[in-house]
C-alpha positions as CSV (number, residue, x, y, z in Angstrom):
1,X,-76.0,9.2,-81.1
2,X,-77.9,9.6,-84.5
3,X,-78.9,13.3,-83.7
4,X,-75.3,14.2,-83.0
5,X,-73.8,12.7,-85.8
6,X,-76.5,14.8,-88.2
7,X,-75.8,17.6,-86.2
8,X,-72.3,17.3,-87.0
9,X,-72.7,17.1,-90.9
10,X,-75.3,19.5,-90.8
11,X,-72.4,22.5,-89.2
12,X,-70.0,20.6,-92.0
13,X,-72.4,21.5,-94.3
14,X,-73.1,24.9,-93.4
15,X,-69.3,25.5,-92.9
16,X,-68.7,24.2,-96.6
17,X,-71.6,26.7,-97.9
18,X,-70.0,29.6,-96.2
19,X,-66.4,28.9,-97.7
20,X,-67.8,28.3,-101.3
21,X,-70.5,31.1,-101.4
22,X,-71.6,34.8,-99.7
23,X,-73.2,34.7,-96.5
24,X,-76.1,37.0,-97.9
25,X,-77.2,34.4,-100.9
26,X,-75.9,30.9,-98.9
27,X,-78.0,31.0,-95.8
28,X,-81.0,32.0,-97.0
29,X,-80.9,29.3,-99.6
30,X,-80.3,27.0,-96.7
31,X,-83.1,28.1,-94.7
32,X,-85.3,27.6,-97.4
33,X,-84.3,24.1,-98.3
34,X,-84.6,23.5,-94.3
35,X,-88.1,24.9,-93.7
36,X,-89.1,23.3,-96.6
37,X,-87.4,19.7,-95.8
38,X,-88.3,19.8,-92.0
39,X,-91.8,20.7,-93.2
40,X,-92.1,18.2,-95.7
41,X,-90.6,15.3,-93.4
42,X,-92.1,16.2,-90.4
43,X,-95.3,15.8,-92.1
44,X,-94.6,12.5,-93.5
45,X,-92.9,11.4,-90.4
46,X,-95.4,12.1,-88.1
47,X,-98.4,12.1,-90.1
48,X,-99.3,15.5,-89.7
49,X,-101.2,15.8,-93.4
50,X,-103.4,13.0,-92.6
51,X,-105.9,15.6,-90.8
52,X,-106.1,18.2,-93.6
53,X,-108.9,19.2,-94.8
54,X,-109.2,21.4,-97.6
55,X,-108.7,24.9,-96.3
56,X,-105.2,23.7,-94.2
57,X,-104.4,21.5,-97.6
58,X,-104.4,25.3,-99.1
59,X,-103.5,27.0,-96.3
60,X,-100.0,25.6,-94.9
61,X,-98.2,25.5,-98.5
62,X,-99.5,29.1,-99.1
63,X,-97.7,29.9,-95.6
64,X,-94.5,28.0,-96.7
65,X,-94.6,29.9,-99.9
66,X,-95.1,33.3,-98.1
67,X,-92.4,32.4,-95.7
68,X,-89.8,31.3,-98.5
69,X,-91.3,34.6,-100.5
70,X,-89.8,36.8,-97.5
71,X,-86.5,35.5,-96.5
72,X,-86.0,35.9,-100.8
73,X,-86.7,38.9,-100.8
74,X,-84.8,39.7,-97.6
75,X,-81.4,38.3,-99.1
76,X,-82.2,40.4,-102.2
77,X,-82.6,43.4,-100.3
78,X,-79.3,43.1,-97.6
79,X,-77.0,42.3,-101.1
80,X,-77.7,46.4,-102.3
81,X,-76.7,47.6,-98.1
82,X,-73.5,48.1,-98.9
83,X,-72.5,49.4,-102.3
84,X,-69.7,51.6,-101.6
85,X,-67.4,48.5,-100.1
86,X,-66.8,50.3,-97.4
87,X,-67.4,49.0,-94.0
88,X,-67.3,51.5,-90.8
89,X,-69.0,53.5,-88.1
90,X,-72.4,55.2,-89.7
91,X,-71.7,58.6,-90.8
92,X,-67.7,58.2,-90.6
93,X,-65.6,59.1,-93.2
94,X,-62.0,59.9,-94.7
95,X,-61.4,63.5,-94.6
96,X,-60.2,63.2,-97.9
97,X,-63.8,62.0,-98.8
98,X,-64.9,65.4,-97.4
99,X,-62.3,67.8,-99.1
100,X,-60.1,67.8,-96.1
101,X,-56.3,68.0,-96.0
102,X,-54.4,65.2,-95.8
103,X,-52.9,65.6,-92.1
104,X,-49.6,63.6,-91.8
């Protein structure tokens, strides 16, 4: 009953993220906070950090910093796609764009 109730704010909370902000800057911000929170808890939870030694104690926040790393520069790279506006089929355009007549 707990795990469906958290599910529940959790799609609230997503929902409420995607009304206030863009899709491309929101959800990656989310999925960091959630890989890094899951990762975090999970540790502490179930006592995962217990068995590091040095090399993993180095190793795992490296690969939490290299996964963040990428979905930031991800989002940064999807927000330039679409500079024009313009949303349609690849290589489609107004024939006025092209010099055309306008055909009535």
């Amino acid at each position: 009953m707990l795990v469906i109730c958290f599910a529940v704010l959790q799609i609230s909370h997503v929902n409420l993220g995607m009304k206030d902000y863009d899709a491309v800057m929101y959800l990656p911000m989310y999925n960091c906070m959630f890989i890094v929170c899951t990762s975090t808890l999970g540790g502490i939870f179930f006592g995962e950090f217990t068995d590091f030694d040095v090399v993993r104690g180095i190793l795992f926040p490296l690969g939490v910093l290299v996964t963040l790393s990428g979905i930031v520069v991800m989002s940064h790279a999807s927000k330039g796609t679409n500079k024009g506006g313009k949303v349609g089929i690849e290589g489609g355009c107004d024939q006025q764009e092209q010099g055309g007549s306008d055909i009535k």
